[in-house]
C-alpha positions in Angstrom: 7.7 6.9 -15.6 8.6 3.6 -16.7 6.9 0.6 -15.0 9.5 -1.3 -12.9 7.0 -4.9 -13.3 6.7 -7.4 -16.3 3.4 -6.7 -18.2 1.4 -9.7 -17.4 -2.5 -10.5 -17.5 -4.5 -11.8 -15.0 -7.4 -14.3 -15.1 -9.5 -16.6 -12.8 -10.6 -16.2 -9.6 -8.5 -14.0 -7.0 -9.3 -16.6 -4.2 -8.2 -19.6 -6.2 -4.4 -21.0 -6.2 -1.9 -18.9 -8.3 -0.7 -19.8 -11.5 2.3 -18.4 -13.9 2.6 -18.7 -17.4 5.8 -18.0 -18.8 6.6 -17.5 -22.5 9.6 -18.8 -25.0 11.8 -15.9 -26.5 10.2 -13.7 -29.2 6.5 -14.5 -28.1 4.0 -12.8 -25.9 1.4 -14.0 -23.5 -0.5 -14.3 -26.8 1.3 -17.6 -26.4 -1.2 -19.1 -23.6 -4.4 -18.1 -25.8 -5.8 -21.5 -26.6 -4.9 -22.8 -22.9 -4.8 -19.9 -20.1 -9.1 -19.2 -20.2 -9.6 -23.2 -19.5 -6.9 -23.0 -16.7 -8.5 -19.8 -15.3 -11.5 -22.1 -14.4 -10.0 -23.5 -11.0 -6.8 -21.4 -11.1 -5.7 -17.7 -11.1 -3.7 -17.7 -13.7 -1.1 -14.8 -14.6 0.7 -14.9 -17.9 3.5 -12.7 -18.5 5.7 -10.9 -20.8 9.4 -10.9 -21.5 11.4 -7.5 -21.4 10.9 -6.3 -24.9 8.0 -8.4 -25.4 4.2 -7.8 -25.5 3.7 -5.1 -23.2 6.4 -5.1 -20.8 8.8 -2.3 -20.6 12.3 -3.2 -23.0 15.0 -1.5 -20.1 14.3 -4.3 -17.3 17.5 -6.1 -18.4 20.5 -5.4 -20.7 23.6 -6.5 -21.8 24.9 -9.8 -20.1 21.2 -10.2 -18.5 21.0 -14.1 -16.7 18.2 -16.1 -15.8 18.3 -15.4 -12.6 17.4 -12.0 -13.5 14.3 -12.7 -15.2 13.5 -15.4 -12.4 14.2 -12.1 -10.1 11.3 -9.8 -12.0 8.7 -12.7 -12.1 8.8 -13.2 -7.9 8.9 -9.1 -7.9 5.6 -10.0 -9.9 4.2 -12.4 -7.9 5.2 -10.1 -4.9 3.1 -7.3 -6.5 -0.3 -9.1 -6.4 0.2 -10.4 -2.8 1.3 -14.1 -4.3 3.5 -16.0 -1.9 3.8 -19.5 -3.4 2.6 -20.6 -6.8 2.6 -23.3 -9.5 4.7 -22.8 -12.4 4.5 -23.5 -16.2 6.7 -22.0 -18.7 7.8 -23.1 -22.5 11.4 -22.7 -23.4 13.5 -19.2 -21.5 10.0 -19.2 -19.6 10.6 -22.9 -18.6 14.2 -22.1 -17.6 12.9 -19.5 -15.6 10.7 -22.0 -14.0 13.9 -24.4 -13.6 15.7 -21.4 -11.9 13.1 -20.3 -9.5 12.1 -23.9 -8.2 16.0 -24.4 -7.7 16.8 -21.4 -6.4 13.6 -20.4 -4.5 11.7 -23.8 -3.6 9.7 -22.0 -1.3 7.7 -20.0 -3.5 6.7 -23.1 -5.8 4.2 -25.3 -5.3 4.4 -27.5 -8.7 6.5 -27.0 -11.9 5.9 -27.6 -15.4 8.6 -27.1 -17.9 7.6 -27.2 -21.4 9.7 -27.4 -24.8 13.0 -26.2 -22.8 16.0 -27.5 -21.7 18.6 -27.2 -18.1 21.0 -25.8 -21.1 20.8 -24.7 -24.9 23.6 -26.0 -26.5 25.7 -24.1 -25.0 26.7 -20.7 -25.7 28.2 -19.5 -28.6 24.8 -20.1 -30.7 23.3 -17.0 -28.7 26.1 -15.4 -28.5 25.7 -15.1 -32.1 22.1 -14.4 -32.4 22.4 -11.9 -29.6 25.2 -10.1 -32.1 23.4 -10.3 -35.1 20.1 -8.8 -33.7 22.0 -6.1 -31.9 23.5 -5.2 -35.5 20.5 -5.8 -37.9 17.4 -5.8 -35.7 15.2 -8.8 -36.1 13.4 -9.0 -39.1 15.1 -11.7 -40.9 15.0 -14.2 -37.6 10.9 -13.3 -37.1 10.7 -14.1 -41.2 11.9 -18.3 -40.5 10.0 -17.9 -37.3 7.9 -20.4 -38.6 10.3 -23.4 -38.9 11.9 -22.6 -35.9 8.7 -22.7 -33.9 6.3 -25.0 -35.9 5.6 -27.9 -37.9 5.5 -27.7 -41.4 2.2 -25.8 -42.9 1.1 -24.6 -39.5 1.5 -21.3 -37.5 0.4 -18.7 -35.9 0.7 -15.2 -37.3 -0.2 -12.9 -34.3 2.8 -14.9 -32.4 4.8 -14.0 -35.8 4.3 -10.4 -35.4 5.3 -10.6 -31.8 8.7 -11.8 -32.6 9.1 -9.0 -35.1 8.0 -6.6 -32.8 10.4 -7.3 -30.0 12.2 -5.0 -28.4 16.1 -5.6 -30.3 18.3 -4.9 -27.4 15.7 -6.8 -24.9 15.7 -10.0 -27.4 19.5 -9.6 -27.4 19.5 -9.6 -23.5 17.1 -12.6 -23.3 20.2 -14.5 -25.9 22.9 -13.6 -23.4 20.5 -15.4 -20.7 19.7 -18.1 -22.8 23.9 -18.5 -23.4 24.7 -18.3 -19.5 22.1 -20.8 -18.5 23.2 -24.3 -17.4 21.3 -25.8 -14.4 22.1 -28.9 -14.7 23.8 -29.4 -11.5 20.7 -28.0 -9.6 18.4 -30.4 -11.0 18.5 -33.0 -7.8 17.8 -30.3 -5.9 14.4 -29.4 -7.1 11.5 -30.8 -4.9 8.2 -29.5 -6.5 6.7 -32.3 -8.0 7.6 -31.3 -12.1 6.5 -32.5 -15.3 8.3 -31.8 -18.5 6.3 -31.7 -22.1 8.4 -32.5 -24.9 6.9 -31.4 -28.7 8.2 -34.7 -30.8 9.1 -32.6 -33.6 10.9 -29.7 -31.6 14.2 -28.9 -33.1 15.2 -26.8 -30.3 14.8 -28.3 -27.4 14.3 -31.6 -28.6 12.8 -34.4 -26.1 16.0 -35.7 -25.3 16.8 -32.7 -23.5 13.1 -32.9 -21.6 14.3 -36.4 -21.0 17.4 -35.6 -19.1 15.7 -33.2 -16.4 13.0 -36.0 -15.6 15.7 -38.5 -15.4 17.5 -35.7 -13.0 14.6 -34.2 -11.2 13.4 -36.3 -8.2 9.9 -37.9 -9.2 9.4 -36.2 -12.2 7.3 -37.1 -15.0 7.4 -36.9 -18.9 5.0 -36.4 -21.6 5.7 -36.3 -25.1 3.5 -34.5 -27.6 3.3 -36.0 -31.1 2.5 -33.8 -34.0 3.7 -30.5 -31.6 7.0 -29.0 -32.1 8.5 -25.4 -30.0 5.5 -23.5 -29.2 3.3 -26.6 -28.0 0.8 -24.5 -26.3 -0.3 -22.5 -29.7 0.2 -25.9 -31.8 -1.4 -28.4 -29.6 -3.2 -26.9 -26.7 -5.6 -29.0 -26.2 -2.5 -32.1 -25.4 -0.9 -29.1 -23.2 -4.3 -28.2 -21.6 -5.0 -32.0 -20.6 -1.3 -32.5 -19.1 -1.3 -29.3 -17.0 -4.6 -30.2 -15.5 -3.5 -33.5 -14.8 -0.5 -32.3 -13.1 -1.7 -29.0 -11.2 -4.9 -30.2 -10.6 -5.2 -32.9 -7.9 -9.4 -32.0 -7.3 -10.0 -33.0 -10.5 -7.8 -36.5 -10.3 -9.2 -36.8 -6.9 -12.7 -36.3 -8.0 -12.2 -38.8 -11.1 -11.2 -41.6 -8.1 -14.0 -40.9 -6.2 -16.3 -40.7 -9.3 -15.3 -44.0 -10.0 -15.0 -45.6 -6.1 -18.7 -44.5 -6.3 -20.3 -44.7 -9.7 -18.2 -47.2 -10.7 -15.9 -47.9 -13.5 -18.4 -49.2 -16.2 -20.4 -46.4 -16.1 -17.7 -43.6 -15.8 -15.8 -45.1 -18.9 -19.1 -45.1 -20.7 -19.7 -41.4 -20.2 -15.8 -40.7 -20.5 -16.3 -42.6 -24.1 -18.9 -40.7 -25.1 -16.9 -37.4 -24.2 -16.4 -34.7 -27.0 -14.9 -31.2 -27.3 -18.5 -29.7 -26.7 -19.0 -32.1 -23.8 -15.4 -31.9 -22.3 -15.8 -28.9 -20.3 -19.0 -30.4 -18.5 -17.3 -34.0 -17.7 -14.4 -32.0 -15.8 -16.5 -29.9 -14.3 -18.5 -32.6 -12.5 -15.2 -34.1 -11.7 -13.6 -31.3 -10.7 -16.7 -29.8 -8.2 -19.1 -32.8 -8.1 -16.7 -35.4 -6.7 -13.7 -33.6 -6.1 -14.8 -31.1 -3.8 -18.7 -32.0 -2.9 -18.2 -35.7 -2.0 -14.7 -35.6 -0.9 -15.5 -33.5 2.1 -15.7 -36.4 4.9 -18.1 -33.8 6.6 -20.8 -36.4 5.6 -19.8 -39.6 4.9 -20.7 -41.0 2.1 -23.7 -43.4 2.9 -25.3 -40.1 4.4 -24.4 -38.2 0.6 -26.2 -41.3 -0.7 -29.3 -40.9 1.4 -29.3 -37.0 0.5 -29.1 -37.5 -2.8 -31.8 -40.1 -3.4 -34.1 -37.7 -1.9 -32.8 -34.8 -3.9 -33.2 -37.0 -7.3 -36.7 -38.0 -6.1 -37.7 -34.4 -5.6 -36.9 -33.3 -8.7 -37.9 -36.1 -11.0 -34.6 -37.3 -12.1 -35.5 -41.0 -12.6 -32.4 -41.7 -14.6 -29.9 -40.4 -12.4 -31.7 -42.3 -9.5 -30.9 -45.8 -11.0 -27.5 -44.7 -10.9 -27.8 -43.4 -7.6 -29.0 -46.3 -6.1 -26.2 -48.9 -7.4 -24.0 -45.8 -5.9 -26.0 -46.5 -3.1 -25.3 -50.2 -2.6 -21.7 -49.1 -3.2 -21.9 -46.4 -0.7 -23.5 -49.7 2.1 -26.6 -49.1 2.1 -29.2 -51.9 1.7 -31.7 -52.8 0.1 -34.2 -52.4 3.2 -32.5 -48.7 3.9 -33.4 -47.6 0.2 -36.7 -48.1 0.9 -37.1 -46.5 3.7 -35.4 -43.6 2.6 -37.9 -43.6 -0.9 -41.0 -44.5 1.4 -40.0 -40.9 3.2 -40.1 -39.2 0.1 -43.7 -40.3 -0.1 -44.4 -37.7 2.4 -42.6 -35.1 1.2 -41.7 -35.3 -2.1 -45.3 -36.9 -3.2 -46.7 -40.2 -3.4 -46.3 -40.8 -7.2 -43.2 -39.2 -7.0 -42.1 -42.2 -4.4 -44.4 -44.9 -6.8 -41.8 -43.5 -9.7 -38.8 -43.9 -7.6 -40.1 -47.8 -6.1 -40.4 -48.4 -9.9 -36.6 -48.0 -10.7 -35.1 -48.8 -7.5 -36.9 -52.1 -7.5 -35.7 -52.6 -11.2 -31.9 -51.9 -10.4 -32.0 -54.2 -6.9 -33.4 -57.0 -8.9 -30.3 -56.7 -11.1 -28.0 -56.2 -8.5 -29.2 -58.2 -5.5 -32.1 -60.4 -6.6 -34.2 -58.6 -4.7 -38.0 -58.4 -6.4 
């Protein structure tokens, strides 16, 4: 019996907020490879496949197939794994999709992200043709200049290739006949989910004027620009992609960077942010993202009490250099000079005398520099 669903693939946490991945025509969730596993860290992240495509079944549309009918299977989707409202990112038919579904059902989108794509695609004789000519001669000689349609000049990405070839020939046709229905244009100042568009630079179809024109439509919506990226972003430049989908769908970690700083201050958190690299990346947002976003951000405990907490904890374990910087957080936080000494002189009774002679050593050292205090 033929599956009724989209093929999709799940990853993340169950518990943490739902996140859809839609692909571009002729790829697979193969497409979200270099991006999906760091968004499955705070998110649970479903990708999913086209009719056709990847794994899901070819005879879920047909001839004259719309937009709204692929918007339709994704919420049956979503419906499926007990997911009532979501965020949203898709890259060209998957970003329309994303278009349709936060025009037409607001209420099950939290936050949208449209990626290489467009409101329309030139209109609709181009895939009216395309549709014709894969319907009569299959789709090798489209997947064979996959590569200039998708990429920049000497790059690709030959698994995503071999999808394209692959597809399903009737479903690709019916994904065409969407693509030559589709004009939303008139819906766009309806859409209130907070949206961002990303626009490859060198994308020939769906270049960034037509990202433009949606934020310029959209209430509030932003617009980033990718140099040196062209159709499939995500697979060409997924670490730019990565960095503006966590900046839109993930407030903690904005949050958390504004507390950081409120706390720690800007000096030092540019200093750490400068001395950032890809093996250290991962660790600097997870301190935002937990640390500060969710630890200190709780106004259970205000934050001169989190100070006084943590100069003990720092004591107790011998972490000398992260008390200096505690204690400046400290004096940030309001407390004084005479209430970091009492709380170190406790910690003389618990943690260990020379354990609180180590921690009168550095907190007398950073007071001097920032209150005079000897």
């Amino acid at each position: 019996m033929t599956s009724e669903l989209l093929n999709h693939r799940a990853e993340g946490p169950t518990t943490a907020p739902p996140l859809l991945l839609g692909p571009s025509l002729g790829t697979s969730t193969a497409l979200w490879d270099k991006v999906a596993p760091e968004l499955s860290i705070t998110h649970r992240v479903v990708r999913w496949d086209l009719p056709g495509h990847g794994g899901s079944p070819a005879d879920l549309i047909g001839p004259g197939a719309t937009v709204a009918d692929l918007a339709s299977l994704v919420l049956s989707l979503a419906d499926s794994l007990g997911i009532d409202r979501f965020s949203y990112a898709g890259v060209s038919l998957g970003g329309a999709v994303g278009l349709q579904l936060a025009a037409y059902h607001p209420e099950r989108i939290d936050r949208l992200a449209v990626i290489c794509s467009s409101a329309h695609f030139n209109g609709s004789k181009p895939w009216e043709e395309r549709a014709a000519h894969v319907r009569a001669k299959g789709l090798g000689e489209l997947a064979a200049n996959a590569n200039s349609r998708w990429f920049t000049p000497g790059f690709t990405v030959p698994e995503l290739v071999e999808d394209h070839r692959t597809a399903d020939p009737d479903a690709y046709a019916a994904c065409c006949d969407a693509l030559a229905a589709f004009d939303i244009r008139d819906r766009l100042p309806q859409i209130t989910a907070p949206t961002l568009l990303v626009a490859g630079r060198d994308d020939p179809a769906t270049p960034p004027a037509h990202l433009r024109e949606i934020a310029d439509t959209v209430p509030g919506a932003a617009l980033t620009e990718l140099p040196g990226a062209s159709h499939l972003a995500p697979a060409e430049r997924p670490e730019a992609v990565l960095t503006a989908l966590r900046g839109h769908f993930d407030g903690g970690a904005k949050r958390g960077m504004e507390v950081r700083r409120q706390v720690l201050g800007d000096a030092h958190v540019d200093r750490a942010q400068a001395r950032q690299s890809p093996f250290t990346a991962r660790f600097q947002d997870f301190i935002s993202r937990y640390a500060w976003g969710e630890i200190w951000t709780d106004d259970t405990l205000s934050r001169r009490e989190r100070s006084l907490i943590t100069l003990t904890a720092l004591v107790a374990h011998g972490h000398y250099d992260e008390l200096a910087m505690h204690v400046r957080a400290a004096r940030r936080n309001g407390l004084s000079a005479e209430e970091i000494g009492a709380v170190l002189l406790q910690t003389a009774v618990y943690c260990g005398v020379p354990a609180a002679n180590s921690a009168f050593a550095v907190a007398q050292g950073v007071l001097a520099e920032e209150d005079g205090v000897a």
